[in-house]
C-alpha positions in Angstrom: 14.5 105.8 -79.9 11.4 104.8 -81.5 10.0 101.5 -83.1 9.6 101.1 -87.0 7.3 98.0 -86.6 5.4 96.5 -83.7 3.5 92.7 -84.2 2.1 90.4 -82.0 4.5 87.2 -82.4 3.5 83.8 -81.7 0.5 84.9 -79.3 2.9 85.3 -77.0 5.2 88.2 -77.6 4.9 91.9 -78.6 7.8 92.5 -81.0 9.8 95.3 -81.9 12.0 96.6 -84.3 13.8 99.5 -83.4 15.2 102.4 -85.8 18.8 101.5 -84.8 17.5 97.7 -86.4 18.1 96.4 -83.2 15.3 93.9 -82.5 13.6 92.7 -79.1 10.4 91.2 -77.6 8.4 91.2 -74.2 6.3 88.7 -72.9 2.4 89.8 -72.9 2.3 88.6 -69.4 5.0 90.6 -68.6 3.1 93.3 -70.2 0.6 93.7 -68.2 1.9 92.9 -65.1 4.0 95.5 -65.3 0.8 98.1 -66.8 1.6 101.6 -66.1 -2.1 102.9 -65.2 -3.1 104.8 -62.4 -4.9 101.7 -61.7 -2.9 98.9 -61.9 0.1 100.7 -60.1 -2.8 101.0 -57.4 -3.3 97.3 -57.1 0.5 96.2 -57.5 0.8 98.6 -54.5 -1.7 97.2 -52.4 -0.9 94.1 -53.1 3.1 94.1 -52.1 5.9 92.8 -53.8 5.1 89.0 -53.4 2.0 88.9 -55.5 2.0 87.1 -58.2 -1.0 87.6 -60.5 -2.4 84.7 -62.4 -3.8 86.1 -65.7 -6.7 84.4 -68.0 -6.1 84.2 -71.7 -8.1 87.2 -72.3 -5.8 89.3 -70.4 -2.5 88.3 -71.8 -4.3 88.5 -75.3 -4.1 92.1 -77.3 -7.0 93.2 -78.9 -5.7 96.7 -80.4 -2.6 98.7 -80.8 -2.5 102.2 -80.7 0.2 104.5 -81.2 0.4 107.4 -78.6 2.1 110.9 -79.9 5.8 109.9 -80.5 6.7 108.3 -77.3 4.3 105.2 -77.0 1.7 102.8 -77.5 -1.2 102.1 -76.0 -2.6 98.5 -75.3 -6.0 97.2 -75.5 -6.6 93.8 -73.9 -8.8 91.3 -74.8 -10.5 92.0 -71.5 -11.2 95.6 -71.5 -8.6 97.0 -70.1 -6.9 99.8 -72.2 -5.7 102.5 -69.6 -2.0 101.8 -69.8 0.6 103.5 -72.4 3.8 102.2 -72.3 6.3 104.6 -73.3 9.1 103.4 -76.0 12.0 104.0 -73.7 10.3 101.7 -71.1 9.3 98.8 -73.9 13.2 98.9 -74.4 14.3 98.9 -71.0 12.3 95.9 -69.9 12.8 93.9 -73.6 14.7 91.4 -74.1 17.1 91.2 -77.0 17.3 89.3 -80.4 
């Protein structure tokens, strides 16, 4: 299933619309904790299942959105880091509803 809109609400929140107008939201600290890059899967690995990143503001805060083929977006961060795409099955997995 794929989105037909995707904001930033409240600073806080990626939201999504979905074609089925079902409606749902994930945190942007969830976000990128959770960032599928090589990288990032690297460092949650390393550091175990306890860890518990604290993030600044710039890297909870999304610069740019870019839509990836048919099955995702891709999210720049305030910060730099742009190397995870999230795929739209995952975004609705891990959202919570409306």
């Amino acid at each position: 299933m794929a989105p037909i809109q995707i904001k930033i609400k409240d600073k806080k929140y990626l939201f999504i619309k979905w074609q089925d107008s079902s409606e749902s939201s994930v945190r942007l600290t969830s976000l990128r904790r959770i960032c599928p890059c090589a990288m990032c899967s690297e460092e949650r690995n390393k550091q175990g299942k306890d860890y518990i990143p604290i993030y600044n503001d710039d890297q909870v805060t999304i610069q740019n959105l870019k839509l990836v083929g048919y099955y995702g977006i891709n999210v720049q961060w305030k910060d730099g880091h742009k190397l995870g795409i999230y795929e739209y099955g995952f975004l609705k997995r891990i959202a919570e509803p409306q």
